[in-house]
Each structure stands twice: as structure tokens, then as C-alpha cells.
VEXDREN-2710 file (C-alpha; in Angstrom, 1 decimal):
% VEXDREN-2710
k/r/px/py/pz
1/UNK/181.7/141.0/29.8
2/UNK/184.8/142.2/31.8
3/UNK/183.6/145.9/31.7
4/UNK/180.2/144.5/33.3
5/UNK/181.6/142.5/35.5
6/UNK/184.1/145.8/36.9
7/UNK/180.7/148.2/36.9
8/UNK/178.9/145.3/39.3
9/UNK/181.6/145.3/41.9
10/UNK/182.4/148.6/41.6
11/UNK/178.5/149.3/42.6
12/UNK/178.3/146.8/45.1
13/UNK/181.8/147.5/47.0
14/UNK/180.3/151.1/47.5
15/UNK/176.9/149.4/48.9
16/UNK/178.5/147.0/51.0
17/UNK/181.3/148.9/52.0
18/UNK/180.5/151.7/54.7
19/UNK/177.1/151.4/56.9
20/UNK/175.4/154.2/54.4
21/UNK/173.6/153.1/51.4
22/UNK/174.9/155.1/48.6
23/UNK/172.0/156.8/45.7
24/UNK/172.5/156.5/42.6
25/UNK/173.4/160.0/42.2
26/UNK/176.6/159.5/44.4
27/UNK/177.7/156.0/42.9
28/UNK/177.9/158.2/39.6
29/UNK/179.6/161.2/40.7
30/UNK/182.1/158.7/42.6
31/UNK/182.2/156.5/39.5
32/UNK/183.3/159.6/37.4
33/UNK/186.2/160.6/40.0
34/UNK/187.6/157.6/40.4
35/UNK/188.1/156.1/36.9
36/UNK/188.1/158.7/34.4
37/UNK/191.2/157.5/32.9
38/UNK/188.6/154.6/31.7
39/UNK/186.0/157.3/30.5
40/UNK/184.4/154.5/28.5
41/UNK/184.0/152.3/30.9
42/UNK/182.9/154.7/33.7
43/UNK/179.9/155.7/31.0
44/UNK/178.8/151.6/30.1
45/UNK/178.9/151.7/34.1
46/UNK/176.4/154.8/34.3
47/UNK/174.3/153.8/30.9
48/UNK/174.0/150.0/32.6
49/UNK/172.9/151.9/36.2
50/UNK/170.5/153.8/34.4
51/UNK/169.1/151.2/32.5
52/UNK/168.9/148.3/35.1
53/UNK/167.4/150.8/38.0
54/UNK/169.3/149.0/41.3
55/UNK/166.5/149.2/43.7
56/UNK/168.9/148.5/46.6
57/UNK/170.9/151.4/45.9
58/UNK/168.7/154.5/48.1
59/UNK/169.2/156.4/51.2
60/UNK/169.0/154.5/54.2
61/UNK/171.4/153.1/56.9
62/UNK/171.5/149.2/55.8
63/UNK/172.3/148.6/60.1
64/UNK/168.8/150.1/61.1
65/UNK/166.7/147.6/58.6
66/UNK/163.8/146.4/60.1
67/UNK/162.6/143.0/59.5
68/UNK/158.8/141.4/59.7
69/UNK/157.1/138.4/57.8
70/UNK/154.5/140.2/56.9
71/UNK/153.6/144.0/56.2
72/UNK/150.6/146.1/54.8
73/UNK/151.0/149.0/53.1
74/UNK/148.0/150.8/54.0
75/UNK/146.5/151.1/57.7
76/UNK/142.4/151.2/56.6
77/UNK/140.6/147.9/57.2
78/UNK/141.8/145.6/54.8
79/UNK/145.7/146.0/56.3
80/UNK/144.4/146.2/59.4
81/UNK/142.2/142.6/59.4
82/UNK/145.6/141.0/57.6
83/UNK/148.0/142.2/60.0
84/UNK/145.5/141.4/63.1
85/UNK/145.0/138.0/61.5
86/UNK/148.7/137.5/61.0
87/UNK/149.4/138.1/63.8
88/UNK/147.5/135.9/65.9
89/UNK/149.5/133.2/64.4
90/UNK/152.5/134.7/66.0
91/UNK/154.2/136.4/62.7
92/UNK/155.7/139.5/63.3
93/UNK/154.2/142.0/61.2
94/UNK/153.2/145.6/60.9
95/UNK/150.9/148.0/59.3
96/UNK/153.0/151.6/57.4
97/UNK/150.0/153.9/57.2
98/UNK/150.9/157.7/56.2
99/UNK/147.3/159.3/57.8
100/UNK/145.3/158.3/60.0
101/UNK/144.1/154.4/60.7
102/UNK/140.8/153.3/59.3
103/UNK/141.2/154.4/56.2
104/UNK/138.5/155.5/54.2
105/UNK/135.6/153.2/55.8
106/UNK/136.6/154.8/59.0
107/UNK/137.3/158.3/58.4
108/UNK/135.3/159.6/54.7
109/UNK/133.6/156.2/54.3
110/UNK/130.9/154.1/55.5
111/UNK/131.4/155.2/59.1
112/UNK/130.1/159.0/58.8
113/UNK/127.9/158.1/55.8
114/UNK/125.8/155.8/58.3
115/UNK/126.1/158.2/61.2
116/UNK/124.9/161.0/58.8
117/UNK/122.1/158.4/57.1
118/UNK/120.7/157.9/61.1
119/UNK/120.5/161.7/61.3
120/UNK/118.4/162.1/57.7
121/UNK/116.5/158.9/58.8
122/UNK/115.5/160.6/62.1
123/UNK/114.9/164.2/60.1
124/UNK/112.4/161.9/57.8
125/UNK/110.4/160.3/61.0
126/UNK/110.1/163.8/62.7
127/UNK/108.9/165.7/59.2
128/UNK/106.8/163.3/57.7
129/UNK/106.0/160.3/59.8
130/UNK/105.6/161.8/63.4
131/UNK/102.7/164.0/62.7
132/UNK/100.2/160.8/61.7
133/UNK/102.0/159.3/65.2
134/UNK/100.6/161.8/67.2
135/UNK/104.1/163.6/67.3
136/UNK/104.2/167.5/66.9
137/UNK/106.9/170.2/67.4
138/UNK/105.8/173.9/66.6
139/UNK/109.7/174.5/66.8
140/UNK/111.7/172.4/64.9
141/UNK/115.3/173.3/64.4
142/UNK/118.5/171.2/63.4
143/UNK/122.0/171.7/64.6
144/UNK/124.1/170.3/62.1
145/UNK/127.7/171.2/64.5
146/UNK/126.1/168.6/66.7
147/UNK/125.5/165.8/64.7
148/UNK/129.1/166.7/63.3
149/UNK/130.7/167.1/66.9
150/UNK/129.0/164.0/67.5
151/UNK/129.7/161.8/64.8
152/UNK/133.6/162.7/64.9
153/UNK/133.7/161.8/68.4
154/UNK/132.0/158.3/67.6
155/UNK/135.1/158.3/64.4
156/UNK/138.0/159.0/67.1
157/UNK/136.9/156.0/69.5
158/UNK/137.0/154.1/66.7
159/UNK/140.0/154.6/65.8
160/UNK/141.6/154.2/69.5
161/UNK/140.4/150.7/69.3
162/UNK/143.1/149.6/67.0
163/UNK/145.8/150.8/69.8
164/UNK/144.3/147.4/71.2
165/UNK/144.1/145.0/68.5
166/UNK/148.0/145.9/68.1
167/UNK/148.5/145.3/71.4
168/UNK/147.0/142.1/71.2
169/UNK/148.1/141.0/68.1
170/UNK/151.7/142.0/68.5
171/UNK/151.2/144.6/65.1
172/UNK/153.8/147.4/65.0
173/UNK/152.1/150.7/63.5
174/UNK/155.2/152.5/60.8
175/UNK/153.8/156.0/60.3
176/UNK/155.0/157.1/56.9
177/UNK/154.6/156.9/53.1
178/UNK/156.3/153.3/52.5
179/UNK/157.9/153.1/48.7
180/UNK/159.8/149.7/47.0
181/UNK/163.0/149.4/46.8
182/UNK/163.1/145.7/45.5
183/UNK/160.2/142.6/45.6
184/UNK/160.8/141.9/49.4
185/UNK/161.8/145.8/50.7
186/UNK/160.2/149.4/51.3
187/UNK/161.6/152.5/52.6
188/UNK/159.7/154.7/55.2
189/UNK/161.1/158.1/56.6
190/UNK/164.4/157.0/55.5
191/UNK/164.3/153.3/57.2
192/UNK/164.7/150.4/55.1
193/UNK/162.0/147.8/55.8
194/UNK/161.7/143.9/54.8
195/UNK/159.3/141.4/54.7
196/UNK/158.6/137.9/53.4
197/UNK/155.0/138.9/52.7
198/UNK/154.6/142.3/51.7
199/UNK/150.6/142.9/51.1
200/UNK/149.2/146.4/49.0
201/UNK/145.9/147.8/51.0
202/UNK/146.7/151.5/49.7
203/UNK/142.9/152.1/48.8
204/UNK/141.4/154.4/46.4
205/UNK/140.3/158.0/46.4
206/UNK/138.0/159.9/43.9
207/UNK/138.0/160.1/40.4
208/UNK/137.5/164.0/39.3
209/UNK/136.7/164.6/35.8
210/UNK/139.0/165.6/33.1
211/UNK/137.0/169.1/32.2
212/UNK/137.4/173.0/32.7
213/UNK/137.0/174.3/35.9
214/UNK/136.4/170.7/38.0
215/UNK/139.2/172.0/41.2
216/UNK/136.7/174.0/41.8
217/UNK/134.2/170.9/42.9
218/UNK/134.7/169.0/45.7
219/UNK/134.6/165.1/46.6
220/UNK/133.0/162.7/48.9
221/UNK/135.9/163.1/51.4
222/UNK/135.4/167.2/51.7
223/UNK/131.7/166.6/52.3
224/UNK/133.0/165.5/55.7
225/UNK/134.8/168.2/56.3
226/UNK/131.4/170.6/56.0
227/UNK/131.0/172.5/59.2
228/UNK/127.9/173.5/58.1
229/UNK/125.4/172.3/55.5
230/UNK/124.9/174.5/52.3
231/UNK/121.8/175.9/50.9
232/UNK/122.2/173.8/47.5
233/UNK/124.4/171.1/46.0
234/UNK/124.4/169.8/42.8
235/UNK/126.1/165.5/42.7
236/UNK/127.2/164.2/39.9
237/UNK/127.5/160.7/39.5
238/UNK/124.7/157.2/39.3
239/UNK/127.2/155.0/41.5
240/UNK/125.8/154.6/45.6
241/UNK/127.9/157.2/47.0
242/UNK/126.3/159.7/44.4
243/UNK/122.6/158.4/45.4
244/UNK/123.3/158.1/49.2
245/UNK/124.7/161.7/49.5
246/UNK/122.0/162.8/47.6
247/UNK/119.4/161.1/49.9
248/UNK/121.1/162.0/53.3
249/UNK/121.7/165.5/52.3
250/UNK/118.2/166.1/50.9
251/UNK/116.6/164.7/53.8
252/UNK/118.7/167.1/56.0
253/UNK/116.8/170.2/54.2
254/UNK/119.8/170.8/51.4
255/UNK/118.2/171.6/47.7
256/UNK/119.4/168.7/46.5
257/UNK/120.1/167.6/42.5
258/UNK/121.6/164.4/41.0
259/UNK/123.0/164.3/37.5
260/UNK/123.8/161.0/36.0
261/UNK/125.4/160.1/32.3
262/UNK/123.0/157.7/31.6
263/UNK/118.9/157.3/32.1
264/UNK/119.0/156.5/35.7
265/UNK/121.6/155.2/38.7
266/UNK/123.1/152.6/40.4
267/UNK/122.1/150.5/36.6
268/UNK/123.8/147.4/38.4
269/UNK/121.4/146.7/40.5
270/UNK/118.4/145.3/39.5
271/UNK/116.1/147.6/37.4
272/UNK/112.9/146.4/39.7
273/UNK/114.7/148.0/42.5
274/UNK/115.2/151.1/40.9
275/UNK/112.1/151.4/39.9
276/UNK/111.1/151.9/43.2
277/UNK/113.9/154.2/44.4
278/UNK/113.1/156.7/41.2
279/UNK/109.5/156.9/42.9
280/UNK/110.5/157.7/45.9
281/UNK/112.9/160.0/45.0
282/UNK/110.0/162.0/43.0
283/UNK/107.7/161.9/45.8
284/UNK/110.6/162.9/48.2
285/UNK/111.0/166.2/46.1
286/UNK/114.4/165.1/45.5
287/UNK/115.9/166.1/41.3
288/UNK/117.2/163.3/39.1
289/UNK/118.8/164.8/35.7
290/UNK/119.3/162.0/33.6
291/UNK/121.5/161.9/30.2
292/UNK/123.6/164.7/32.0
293/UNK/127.6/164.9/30.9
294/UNK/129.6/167.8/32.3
295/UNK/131.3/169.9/30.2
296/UNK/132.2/172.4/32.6
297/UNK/132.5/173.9/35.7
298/UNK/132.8/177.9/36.4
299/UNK/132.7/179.7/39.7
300/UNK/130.6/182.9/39.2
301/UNK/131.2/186.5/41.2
302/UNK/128.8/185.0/44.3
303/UNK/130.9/182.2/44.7
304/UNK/128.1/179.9/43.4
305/UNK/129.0/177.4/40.9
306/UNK/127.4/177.0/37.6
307/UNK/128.2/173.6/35.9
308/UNK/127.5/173.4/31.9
309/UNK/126.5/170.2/30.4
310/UNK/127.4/168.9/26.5
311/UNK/123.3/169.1/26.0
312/UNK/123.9/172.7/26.2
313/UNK/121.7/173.1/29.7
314/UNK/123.5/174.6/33.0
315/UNK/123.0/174.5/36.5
316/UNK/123.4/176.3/39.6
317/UNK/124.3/175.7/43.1
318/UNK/126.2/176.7/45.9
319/UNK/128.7/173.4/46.3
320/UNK/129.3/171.0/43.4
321/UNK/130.0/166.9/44.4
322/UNK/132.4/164.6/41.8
323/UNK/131.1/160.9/42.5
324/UNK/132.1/159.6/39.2
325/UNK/133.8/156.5/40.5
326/UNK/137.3/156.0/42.3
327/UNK/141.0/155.5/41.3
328/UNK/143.5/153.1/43.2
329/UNK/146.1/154.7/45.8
330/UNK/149.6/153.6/43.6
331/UNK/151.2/156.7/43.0
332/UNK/154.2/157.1/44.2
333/UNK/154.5/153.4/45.8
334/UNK/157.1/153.0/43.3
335/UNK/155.8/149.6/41.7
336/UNK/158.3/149.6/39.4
337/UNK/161.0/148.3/41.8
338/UNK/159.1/145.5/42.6
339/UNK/157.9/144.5/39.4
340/UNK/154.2/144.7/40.4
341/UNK/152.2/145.3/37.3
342/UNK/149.0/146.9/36.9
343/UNK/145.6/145.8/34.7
344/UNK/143.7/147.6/31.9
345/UNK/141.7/149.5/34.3
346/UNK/144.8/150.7/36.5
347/UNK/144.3/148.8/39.4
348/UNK/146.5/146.5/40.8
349/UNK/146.3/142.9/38.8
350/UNK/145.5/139.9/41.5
351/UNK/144.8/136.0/40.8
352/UNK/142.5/134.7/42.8
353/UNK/144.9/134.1/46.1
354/UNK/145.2/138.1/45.8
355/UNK/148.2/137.3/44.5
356/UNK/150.0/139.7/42.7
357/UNK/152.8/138.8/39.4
358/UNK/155.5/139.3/42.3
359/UNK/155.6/136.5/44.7
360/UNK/155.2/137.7/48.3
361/UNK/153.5/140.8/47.3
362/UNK/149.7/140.7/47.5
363/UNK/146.9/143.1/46.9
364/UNK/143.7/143.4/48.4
365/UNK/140.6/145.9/49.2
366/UNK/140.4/148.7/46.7
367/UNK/143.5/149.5/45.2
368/UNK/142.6/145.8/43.5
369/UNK/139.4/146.9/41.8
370/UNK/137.6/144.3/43.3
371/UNK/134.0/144.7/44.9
372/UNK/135.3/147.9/47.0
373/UNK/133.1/146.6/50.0
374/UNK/135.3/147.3/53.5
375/UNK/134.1/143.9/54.6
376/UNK/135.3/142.3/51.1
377/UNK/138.7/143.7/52.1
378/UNK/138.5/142.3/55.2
379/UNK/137.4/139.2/54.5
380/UNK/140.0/139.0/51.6
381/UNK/143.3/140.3/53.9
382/UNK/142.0/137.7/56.8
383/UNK/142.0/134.8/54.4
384/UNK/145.1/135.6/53.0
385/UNK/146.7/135.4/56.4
386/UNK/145.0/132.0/57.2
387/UNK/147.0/130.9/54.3
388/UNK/150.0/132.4/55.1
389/UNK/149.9/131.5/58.8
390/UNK/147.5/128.9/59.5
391/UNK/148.3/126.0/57.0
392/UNK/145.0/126.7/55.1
393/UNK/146.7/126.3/51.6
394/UNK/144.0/126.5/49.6
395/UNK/142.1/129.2/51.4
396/UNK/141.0/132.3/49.1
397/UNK/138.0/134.7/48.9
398/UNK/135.1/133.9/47.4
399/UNK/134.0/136.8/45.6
400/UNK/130.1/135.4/44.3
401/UNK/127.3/136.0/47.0
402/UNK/128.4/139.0/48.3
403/UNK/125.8/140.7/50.6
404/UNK/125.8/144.7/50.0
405/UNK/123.5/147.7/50.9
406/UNK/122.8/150.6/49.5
407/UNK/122.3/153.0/52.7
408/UNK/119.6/155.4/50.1
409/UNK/116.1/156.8/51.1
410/UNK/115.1/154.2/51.5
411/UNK/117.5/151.4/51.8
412/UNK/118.6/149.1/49.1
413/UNK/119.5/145.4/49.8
414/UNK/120.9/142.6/47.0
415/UNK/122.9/139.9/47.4
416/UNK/123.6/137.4/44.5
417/UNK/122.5/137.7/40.6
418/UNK/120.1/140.2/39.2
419/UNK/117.3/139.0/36.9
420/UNK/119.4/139.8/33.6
421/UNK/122.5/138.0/35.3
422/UNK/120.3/135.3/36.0
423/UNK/119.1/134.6/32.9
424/UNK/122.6/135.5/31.5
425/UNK/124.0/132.9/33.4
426/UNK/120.9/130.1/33.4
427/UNK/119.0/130.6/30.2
428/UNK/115.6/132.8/30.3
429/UNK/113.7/129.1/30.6
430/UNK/115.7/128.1/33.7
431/UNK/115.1/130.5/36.3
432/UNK/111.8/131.1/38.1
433/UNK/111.0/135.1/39.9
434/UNK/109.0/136.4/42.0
435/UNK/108.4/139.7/43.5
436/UNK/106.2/141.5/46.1
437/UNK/105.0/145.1/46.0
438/UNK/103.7/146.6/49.3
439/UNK/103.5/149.5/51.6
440/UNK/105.5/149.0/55.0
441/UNK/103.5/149.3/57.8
442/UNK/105.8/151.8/59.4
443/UNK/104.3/154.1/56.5
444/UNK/101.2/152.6/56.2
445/UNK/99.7/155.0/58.6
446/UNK/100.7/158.1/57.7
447/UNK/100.0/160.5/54.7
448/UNK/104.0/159.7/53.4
449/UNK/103.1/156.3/52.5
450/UNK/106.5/154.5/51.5
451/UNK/106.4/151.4/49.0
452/UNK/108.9/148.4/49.2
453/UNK/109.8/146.4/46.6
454/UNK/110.8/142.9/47.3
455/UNK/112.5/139.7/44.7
456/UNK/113.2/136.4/44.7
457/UNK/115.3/134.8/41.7
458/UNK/115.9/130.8/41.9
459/UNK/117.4/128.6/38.9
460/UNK/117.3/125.2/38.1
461/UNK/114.6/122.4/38.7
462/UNK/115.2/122.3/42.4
463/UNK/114.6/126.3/42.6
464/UNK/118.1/127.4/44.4
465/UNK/117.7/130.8/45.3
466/UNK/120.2/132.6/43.2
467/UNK/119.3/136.3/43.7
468/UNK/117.5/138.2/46.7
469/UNK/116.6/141.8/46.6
470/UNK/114.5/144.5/48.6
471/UNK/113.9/148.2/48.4
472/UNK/112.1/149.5/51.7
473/UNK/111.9/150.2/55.4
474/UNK/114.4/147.9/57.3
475/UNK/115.9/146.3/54.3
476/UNK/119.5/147.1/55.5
477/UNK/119.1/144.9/58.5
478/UNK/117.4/142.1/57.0
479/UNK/120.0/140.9/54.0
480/UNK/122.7/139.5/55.9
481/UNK/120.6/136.9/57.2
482/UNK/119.3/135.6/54.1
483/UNK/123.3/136.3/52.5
484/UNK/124.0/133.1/54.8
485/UNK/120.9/131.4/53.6
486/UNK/121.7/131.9/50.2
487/UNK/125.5/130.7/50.3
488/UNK/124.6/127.8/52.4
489/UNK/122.7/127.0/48.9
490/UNK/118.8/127.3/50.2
491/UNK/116.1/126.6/47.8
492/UNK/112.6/128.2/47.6
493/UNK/111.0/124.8/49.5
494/UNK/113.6/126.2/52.7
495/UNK/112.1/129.7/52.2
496/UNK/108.4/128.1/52.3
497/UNK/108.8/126.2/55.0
498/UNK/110.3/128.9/57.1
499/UNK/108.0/130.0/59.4
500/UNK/107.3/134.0/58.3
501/UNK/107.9/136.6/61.8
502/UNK/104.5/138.6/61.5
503/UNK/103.9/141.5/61.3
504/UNK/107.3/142.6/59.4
505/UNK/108.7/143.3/55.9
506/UNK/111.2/140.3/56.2
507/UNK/108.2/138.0/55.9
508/UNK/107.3/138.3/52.0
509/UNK/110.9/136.9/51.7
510/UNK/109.4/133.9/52.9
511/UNK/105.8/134.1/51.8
512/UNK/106.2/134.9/48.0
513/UNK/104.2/132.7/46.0
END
């Protein structure tokens, strides 16, 4: 107990001693000088060092510690809404972000995605639609270095906006990789920084698979980085950003083929949906390879790549795509220090406050695992700040009803259960549905006639509305409205006896019978 008691104030007279933090590796080589005569007891000292892992003992200058109540590690939406939040409560807080601001929404995300959607949606009116509108062109011609000068431009004034929330808000940016040192410190460039509240918003990036040759594929994130289109590209992966790539790039006049494990994509959505997007991607000339695992990839004396599959088939094509799902940002945030722990699937674990085991340390957006929506994220971080800072004890994310769109060719709109959910959750005998089939009158009069595919899920003897979901023209702008509906508890009598807007697509929503 003695020799314990000498290693502890040995350790902490050379923290607390001198302005300098000591490592580890100095505390040992000083340890060693200065009582070898006690050999055994400089060697407990180093074994208990070792084993115990003082997170307080690191470079840094203890005299230029910063102190907030509240930091996010991670400058892309989810840190940004906390911290913005926080602060106008008046807490001090900041955001440590080692790139740029906006994170992946902003920069590789949903931001380009949507520009570039808007630029395969206007390719798709011109070829196919315009004609039967009267509209002709004998020349046209598509200059992809515009829509990308264009889009990036639209990226950077996003991204100067935040230089104004701060302001507002009183948020200090950190540039720099932040790393724990203990539950309520992190260490950036060299500076020791402490919070009360210190809240995880790292993000995720892509998941590559674990076979030969898959460096030489690329990932969502370098698709934005193109500066200019390829002649052929084959995507892997059935999740949305697989389908949407392969929609937007297709309709931009890039041989296009999708390769899913399974017989068809996005198989969390509801299968009537789908059934409706597989058409159209048929009639749009666009591949689908179903039942499709790589095994593979090899680039060939052309510089094309030719990806092998376990069936024993191969393909071709001058850029190769991973969507195969996404992995949280935690390397090297040293989570050990803090005692954050992680769950099964690798992600951070959270309770339902986006509390992580650690008190003070949260986790949100995701780098949790949880519905990695940007507005999830920022409806998650701003909550957690109205608890934090606003007296809202109780306050905490509700994760069920969650509005969400699939930005494909066409769109995709759900929010709430899917017919199997539905009856998962309320018994085959207990729910009611109802659908609509019909060709949108944007279509309607042209030769590339476009089906949507609309349906309405309710439960119980009162009919609540439980589940609402459209493939088709316009659908992207019409779910957020009926997302408020729906949480506000509506029934199918509210539906009938809304009064339907005529003529649009929105109406069989309320005209379903």
C-alpha cells in the first residue's frame, strides 16, 4: 500500500509541479533516474502506470486549458444545431471540427446529391418529357464542369453561413482532431480542452468491402470529386445512396448498373413501393443485378475495372462505386480515456437522452447508428441542448414517425410503419390498407408515361393512420406535410374530410377509398 501510495505522488508532483504536463514516457524515464536504488519499486510504479493509463498525464501546457460547458466533437449538422442551440441559452460552448463545417450533409451528402438530382430531373424533362410539350432542341449538349462549378459554389455559401450562427450564438470554432484525455477533457493541436457536457457528432464514412482489389473502387464522397462524368460505372450496394447515384448518374447519360446482395433494394421500405421503382428503373434503361456478392475487384491494362462476383459472373466498367453501408467516425478519438463504450454494431451505445455510459458525454447523428437522417441529428443535438440549457428535463428525441425521402427516379416518400411492420406491430386483423395506382399527369401526356404508387396504412377501430407512402412525381415535397398529420395522431375520417387540392398527386392521399 506504501509503494502505491509513493508511485501516486511521485506521478502527480511531476504533473502538478512545473506548467508542462509530463507523458507518460518522461514520468518513466524520470522515475527510473531518480529511484533506482528502489528498482522494485520504480518497476510496481511503471507496471501500475501502464496498467491504470492516467489520461491526465499528455502533452499540453495545463495554464493554456480552455474551458466551455458544452463542446461537440464534430462540426457537420448535428454539432452544429447543439452548439447553436446551446448557445442561445448563453452556455459557452464550441464546435472542434478537423475539415471543413457541414459535415457530410453539406459537403459529400444530401446537399450535392440534391443539386445533382435537380440536374438529372431537368436532363429527364428535356429527353423525354419536353418533346410531347412542344419543346425541341436539334442540339442538345450537357456541360457537366458547370453544374459542378455551380453546385460547389451553392456548397461554399453554405458553409459561410455558419461564420453567422457562431457569431450569433457565441460558438467558438477549434479547428483540429480533438482526442480524450479523461470523461470531462480533449486535447486539440496540443491544447487541453474541458467541458461539463462534452457531446460525440464525429459522423460516419463508407464501409469498403473486405475483398481483393476493393482500393481500387471508389465511394460516395469521390463521386463528388468527378470533374467529369465517366462513360460507365458499375454501384454496388441496395441502400438509397446506391439507388440515388444510380438514378442521378443514369439520367445524366452514364451506362449505369446496380448490383445488390439480395433480390432487390432499399428491402426496408415497403415492397409496394418498390414495386414501382423496379418498373421504372426497367423502362428507364437503367441495370439492376440482383443476388450479386463481390468477390473481387481487378484493374485491367485500360484502366477499366472488372469486378468478379461469387456466382462466378464479371463485369466491366470504367469507375466502380462501394455503397455497402457506413461505419462510425471513432477512430482515433481515443474512447478509452473516457470510458465511452461502444455496441454490437460498433457504434457508439446511447439511452434514449443520447446519453452515453459516461455522464456528460453524449452521442448523436451518425456515429450513434441511429436513423442517419441530417435532420434526425439535428433534431436530436437541439433537444439535447434544451435539456441541458433550458430546464426541459425530460426532453428527448422521438425517434418513431420519422418523415424520410428517397431522392430516386422517381422520388420515394414514407413516413411511419410499412405494411409488414404494421401488422408486426398490430396483428394482420387490426390494420386496414389502401393503395392507389395512377399515372401523374405531368407524364400523362407524353410517350414516357410515369406511374405513382401511393398507400395508406391505419390500425385500430378508429383507423389512426399509422403508415403513409408514395412513389411518383412530386412525392419529395408532399410527405412532410402529412409527417405532421400523422404525428399529431390523424385518423382516416381527418383524411376524408380534408378537402383534396385538384388536379395534383397529393389528392389520392386524401381521396383513397
Amino acid at each position: 500500500m506504501k509503494t502505491i501510495f509513493f508511485c501516486y505522488i511521485i506521478s502527480q508532483g511531476y504533473h502538478n509541479s512545473s506548467k508542462k504536463i509530463y507523458s507518460f514516457s518522461q514520468i518513466v524515464a524520470i522515475l527510473s533516474q531518480i529511484i533506482t536504488p528502489l528498482k522494485s519499486v520504480a518497476d510496481f510504479c511503471i507496471h501500475l502506470l501502464k496498467k491504470v493509463q492516467l489520461p491526465h498525464i499528455i502533452e499540453g501546457d495545463s495554464n493554456k486549458m480552455k474551458e466551455f460547458d458544452m463542446i461537440a466533437i464534430g462540426g457537420g449538422s448535428g454539432g452544429i444545431a447543439t452548439m447553436n442551440r446551446a448557445g442561445e441559452y448563453g452556455a459557452k460552448v464550441a464546435v472542434i471540427e478537423e475539415k471543413k463545417l457541414g459535415g457530410t450533409c453539406v459537403n459529400v451528402g444530401c446537399v450535392p446529391k440534391k443539386i445533382m438530382w435537380y440536374g438529372a430531373q431537368i436532363a429527364e424533362a428535356i429527353q423525354h418529357y419536353g418533346p410531347d410539350y412542344g419543346f425541341t432542341s436539334d442540339n442538345q449538349t450537357f456541360d457537366f464542369a458547370t453544374l459542378r462549378k455551380n453546385r460547389e459554389a451553392y456548397i461554399d455559401r453554405a458553409r459561410s453561413s455558419y461564420d453567422g450562427s457562431f457569431k450569433r450564438n457565441g460558438v467558438e470554432l477549434i479547428e483540429g482532431r480533438a482526442r480524450f484525455v479523461d470523461a470531462n477533457t480533449v486535447q486539440v493541436n496540443g491544447e487541453l480542452i474541458r467541458a461539463k457536457h462534452i457531446v460525440i457528432a464525429t459522423g460516419a464514412h463508407a464501409a469498403i468491402p473486405n475483398i481483393p482489389g476493393a482500393g481500387y473502387g471508389e465511394n460516395s464522397d469521390d463521386v463528388f470529386a468527378w470533374e467529369e462524368l465517366p462513360e460507365s460505372v458499375a454501384i454496388v450496394g441496395a441502400g438509397y445512396i446506391a439507388v440515388e447515384l444510380a438514378g442521378v448518374l443514369h439520367a445524366l447519360g452514364v451506362k449505369t448498373d446496380l448490383f445488390v446482395r439480395k433480390d432487390r433494394p432499399l428491402r426496408n421500405f415497403d415492397s409496394y413501393l418498390i414495386d414501382g421503382l423496379l418498373q421504372e428503373m426497367e423502362n428507364s434503361g437503367l441495370q439492376l443485378h440482383t443476388h450479386k456478392i463481390p468477390q473481387k475487384l481487378e484493374k485491367l491494362p485500360d484502366d477499366q475495372l472488372k469486378l468478379y462476383f461469387e456466382d462466378g459472373s464479371s463485369h466491366t466498367a470504367q469507375h466502380v462505386i462501394w455503397a455497402i453501408g457506413r461505419k462510425p467516425n471513432v477512430q482515433d478519438l481515443n474512447l478509452d480515456a473516457a470510458g465511452v463504450t461502444l455496441n454490437e454494431r460498433g457504434f457508439i451505445a446511447v439511452d434514449e437522452y443520447q446519453n452515453t455510459v459516461v455522464p456528460g458525454i453524449y452521442a448523436l447523428g451518425d456515429v450513434t447508428g441511429e436513423k442517419e437522417l441530417t435532420p434526425v441529428a439535428i433534431k436530436a443535438g437541439r433537444t439535447l441542448s434544451e435539456r441541458l440549457f433550458n430546464g426541459k428535463k425530460n426532453a428527448k428525441m422521438d425517434y418513431s414517425t420519422i418523415p424520410t425521402v428517397v431522392f430516386s427516379h422517381p422520388a420515394i416518400g414514407t413516413v411511419g410503419l410499412t405494411e409488414v411492420e404494421a401488422i408486426k406491430t398490430y396483428g394482420a386483423e387490426n390494420i386496414h390498407v389502401y393503395t392507389s395506382s395512377f399515372t401523374s399527369m405531368y407524364s400523362a401526356v407524353t410517350q414516357h408515361r410515369q406511374q405513382a404508387k401511393f398507400k395508406l396504412i391505419t390500425a385500430g377501430e378508429d383507423e389512426k393512420v399509422v403508415g403513409l407512402h408514395g412513389i411518383g412525381y412530386g412525392v419529395d415535397e408532399m410527405i412532410q406535410g402529412f409527417a405532421v398529420a400523422i404525428k399529431m395522431g390523424a385518423t382516416k375520417a381527418d383524411f376524408d374530410a380534408t378537402v383534396a387540392i385538384h388536379p395534383t398527386g397529393s389528392e389520392e392521399f386524401v381521396t383513397m377509398r
